[in-house]
Wavefront OBJ file of the C-alpha trace (Angstrom):
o trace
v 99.307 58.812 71.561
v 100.129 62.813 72.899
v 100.590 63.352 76.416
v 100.211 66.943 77.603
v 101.258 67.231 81.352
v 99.898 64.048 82.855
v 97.237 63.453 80.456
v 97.584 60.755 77.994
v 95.526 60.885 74.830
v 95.033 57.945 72.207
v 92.336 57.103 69.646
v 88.849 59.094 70.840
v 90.028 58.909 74.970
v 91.873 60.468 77.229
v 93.041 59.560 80.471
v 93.673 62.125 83.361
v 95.704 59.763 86.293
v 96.003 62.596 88.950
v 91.744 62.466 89.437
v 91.710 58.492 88.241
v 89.068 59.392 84.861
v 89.426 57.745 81.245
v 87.358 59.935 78.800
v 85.467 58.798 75.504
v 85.245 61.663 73.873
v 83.524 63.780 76.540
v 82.383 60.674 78.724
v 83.930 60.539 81.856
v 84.435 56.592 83.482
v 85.531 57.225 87.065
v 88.641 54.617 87.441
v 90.261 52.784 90.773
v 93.610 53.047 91.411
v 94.885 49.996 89.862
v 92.852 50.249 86.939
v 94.864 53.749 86.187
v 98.000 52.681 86.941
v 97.626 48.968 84.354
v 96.362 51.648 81.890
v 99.165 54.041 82.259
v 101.812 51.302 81.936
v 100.069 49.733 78.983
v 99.756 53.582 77.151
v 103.212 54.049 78.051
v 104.431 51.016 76.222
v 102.359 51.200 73.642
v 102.940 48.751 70.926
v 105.573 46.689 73.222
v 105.076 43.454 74.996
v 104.254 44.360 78.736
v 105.472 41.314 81.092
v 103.170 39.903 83.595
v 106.075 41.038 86.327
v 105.237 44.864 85.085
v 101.757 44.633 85.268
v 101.848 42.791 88.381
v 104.007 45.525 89.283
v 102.305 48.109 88.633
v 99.036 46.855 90.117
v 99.647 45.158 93.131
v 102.954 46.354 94.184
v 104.217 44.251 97.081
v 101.442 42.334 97.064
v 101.800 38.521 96.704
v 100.087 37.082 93.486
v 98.855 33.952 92.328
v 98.715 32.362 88.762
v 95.059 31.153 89.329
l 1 2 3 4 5 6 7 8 9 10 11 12 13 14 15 16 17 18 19 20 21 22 23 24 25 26 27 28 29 30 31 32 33 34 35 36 37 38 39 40 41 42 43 44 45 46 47 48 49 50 51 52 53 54 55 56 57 58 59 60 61 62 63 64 65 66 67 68
């Protein structure tokens, strides 16, 4: 994985975060919110264990969660 400036690269994608858009080579996939920031914190721990706490962090913030 590279990043240069906020754009993470790994295998044949690239994600930009600031405009929410994961790449495939030159395919662009438009991406919500969440969806960018579980991917960011997954790429940025890349080949570490990610606890549910962290990616319920990261994706619902405040937000109350259930186990269902």
């Amino acid at each position: 994985m590279t990043v240069k400036g906020d754009v993470y690269r790994f295998g044949p994608f690239h994600l930009d975060p600031e405009v929410g858009i994961l790449f495939y080579g030159d395919e662009p996939t438009m991406l919500g919110q969440r969806a960018v920031a579980l991917l960011r914190l997954l790429i940025q721990n890349a080949g570490q264990p990610v606890s549910k706490d962290a990616l319920i962090d990261a994706g619902w913030g405040g937000s109350a969660v259930a186990d269902n």
